[in-house]
matplotlib code that plots the C-alpha trace (Angstrom):
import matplotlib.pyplot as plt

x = [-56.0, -55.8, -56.3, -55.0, -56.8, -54.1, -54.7, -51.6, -48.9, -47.4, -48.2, -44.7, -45.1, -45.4, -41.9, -41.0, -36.9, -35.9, -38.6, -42.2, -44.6, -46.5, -49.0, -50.8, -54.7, -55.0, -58.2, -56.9, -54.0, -52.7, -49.2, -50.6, -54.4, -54.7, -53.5, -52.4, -54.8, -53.7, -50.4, -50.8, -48.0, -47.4, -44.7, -45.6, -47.4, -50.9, -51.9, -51.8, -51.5, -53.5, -52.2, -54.8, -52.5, -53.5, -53.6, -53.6, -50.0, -48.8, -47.3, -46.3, -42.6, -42.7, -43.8, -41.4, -38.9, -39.9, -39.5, -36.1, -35.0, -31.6, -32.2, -35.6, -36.4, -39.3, -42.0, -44.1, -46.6, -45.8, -43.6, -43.3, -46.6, -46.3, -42.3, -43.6, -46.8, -44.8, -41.9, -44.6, -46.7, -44.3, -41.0, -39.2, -37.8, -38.2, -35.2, -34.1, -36.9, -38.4, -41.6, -43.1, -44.8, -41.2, -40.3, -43.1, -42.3, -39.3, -39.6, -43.4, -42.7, -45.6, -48.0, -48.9, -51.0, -48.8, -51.3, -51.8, -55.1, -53.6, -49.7, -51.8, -54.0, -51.4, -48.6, -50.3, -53.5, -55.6, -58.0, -58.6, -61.1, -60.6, -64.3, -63.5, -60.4, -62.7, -63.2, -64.0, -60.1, -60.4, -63.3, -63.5, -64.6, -63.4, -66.0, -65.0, -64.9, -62.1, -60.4, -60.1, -59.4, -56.4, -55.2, -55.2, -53.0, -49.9, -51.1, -49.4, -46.1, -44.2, -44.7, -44.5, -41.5, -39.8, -41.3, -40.7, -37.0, -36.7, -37.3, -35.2, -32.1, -33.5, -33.6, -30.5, -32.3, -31.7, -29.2, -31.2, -33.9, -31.8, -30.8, -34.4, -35.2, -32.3, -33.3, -37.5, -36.4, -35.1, -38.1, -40.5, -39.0, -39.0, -42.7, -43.3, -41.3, -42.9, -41.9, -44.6, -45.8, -41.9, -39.8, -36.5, -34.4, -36.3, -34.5, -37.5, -37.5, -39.7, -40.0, -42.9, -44.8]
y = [-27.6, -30.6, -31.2, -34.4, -34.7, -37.0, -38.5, -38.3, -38.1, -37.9, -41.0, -42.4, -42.1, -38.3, -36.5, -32.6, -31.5, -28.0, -26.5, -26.7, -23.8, -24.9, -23.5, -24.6, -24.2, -24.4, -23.6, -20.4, -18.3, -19.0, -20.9, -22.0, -23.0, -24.0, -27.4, -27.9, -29.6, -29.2, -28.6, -27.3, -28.3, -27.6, -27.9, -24.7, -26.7, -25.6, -28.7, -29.2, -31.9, -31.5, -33.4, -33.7, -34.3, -36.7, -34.3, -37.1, -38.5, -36.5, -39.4, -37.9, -39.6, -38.3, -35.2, -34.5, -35.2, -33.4, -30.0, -31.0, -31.6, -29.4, -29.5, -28.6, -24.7, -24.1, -21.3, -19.5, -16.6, -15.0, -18.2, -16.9, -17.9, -21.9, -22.4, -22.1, -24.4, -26.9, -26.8, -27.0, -30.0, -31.8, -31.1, -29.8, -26.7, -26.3, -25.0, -23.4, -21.1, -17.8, -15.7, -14.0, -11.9, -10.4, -10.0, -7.9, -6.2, -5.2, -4.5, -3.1, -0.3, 2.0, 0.2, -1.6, -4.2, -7.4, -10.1, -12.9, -11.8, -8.3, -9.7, -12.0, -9.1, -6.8, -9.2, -11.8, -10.5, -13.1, -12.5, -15.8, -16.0, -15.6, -16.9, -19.9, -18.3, -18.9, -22.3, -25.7, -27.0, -29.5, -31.4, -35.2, -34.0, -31.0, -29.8, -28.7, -25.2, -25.6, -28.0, -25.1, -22.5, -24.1, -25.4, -21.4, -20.5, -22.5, -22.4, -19.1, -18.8, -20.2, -17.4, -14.9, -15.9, -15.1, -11.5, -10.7, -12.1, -10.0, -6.9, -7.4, -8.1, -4.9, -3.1, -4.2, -6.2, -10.1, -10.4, -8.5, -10.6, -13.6, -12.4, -12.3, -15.7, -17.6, -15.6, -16.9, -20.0, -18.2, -15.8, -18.4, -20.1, -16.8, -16.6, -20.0, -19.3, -16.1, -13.4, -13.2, -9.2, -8.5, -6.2, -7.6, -5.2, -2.3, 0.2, 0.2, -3.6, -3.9, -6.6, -8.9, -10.6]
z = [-13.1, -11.4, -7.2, -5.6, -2.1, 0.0, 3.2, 6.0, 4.0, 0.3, -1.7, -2.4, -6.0, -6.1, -5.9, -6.4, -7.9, -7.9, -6.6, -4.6, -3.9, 0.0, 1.8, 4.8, 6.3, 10.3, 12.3, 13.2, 13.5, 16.8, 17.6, 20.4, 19.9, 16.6, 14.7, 11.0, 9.0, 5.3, 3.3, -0.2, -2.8, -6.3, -8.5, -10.3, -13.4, -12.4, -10.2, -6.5, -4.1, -0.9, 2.3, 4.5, 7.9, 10.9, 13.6, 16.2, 15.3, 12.5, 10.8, 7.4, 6.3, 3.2, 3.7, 6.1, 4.3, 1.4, 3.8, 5.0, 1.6, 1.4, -2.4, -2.9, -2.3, -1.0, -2.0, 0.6, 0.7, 4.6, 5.0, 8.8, 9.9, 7.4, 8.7, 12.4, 12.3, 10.2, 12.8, 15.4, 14.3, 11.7, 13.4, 10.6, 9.7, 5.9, 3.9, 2.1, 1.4, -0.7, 0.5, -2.2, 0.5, 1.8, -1.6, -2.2, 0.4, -0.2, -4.2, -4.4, -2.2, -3.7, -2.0, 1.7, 0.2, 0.2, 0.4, -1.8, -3.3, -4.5, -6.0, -8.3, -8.8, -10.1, -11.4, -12.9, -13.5, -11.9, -9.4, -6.5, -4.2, -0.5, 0.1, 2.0, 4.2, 7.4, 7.1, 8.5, 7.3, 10.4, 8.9, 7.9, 4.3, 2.5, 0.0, -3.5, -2.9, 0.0, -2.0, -5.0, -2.6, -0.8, -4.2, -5.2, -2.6, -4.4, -7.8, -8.7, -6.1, -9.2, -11.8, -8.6, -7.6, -11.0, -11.5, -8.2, -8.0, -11.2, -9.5, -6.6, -8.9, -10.7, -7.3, -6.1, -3.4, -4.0, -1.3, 1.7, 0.6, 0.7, 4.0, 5.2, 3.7, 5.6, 9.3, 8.9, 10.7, 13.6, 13.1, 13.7, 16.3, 18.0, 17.0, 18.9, 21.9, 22.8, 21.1, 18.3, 19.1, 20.1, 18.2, 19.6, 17.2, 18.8, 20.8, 23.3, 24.2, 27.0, 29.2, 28.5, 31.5]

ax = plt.figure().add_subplot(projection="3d")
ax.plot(x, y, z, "-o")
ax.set_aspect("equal")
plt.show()
């Protein structure tokens, strides 16, 4: 494994086709409060390339364009939470899209444990570290440890993707996942305009304050 630490933006020389696995690091998980600081990329061939954002101007071309990329699909673990930041900081919606974490969801019904940590657990049989999760990701210099646990969080979303995409075709599922997949844009722009703890499918809608 390989980890390419970028400053503000994609070096023009390094390109993704088909697909990309992304993930992103903030200071915390607020839509409001807190600001990106990294995205994760990896082209499923066990390296990563780590963008280490300017959160002043956000002045990322390439990047950008990368997630607007009609051709490109992009691979997400809870894609609600990384579509919204990047929407919110980068201005871009990124599409199309697959979350391994809804797939999970909707295929590994025998259990309630859907996080990154325990799919790789169980599917791949690899065990990552969650050690640095609360972490320093606005800092000036990223030690080696953060670097290898934000590069883990992409790493794997490849060979994921294709066991989990297997079962929902088993399952008869592809298309409600599909389904899902193309509504997480609207989701998170929900999520940013205010209703992130609304159920706005619920019978009992009740106004918020």
């Amino acid at each position: 494994m390989t980890v390419y630490l970028h400053k503000n933006d994609l070096p023009d020389d390094v390109s993704f086709s088909g697909s990309v696995a992304i993930d992103t690091e903030t200071q915390g998980l607020s839509l409001v409060r807190d600001k990106l600081c990294l995205v994760q990329l990896s082209s499923g061939d066990g390296n990563a390339h780590i963008v280490q954002v300017n959160r002043q101007t956000y002045d990322c071309p390439n990047l950008k364009a990368l997630m607007a990329d009609p051709n490109i699909e992009k691979i997400f673990h809870f894609a609600r939470f990384d579509v919204a930041i990047i929407r919110r900081d980068l201005g871009v919606a990124p599409t199309p899209l697959f979350c391994t974490k809804i797939a999970s969801g909707l295929v590994r019904t025998y259990t309630d444990r859907h996080g990154l940590k325990d799919v790789c657990k169980e599917l791949l049989g690899v065990d990552i570290s969650k050690q640095q999760q609360s972490s320093d990701w606005a800092s000036e210099e990223l030690t080696e440890a953060q670097l290898n646990y934000a590069a883990a969080d992409v790493l794997y979303l490849h060979r994921l993707q294709m066991i989990l995409k297997a079962r929902l075709i088993r399952e008869n599922r592809l298309d409600l996942a599909n389904a899902c997949f193309e509504f997480l844009p609207a989701r998170a722009q929900m999520d940013l305009g205010g209703w992130q703890d609304i159920d706005i499918f619920s019978h009992n809608l009740r106004r918020q304050s």
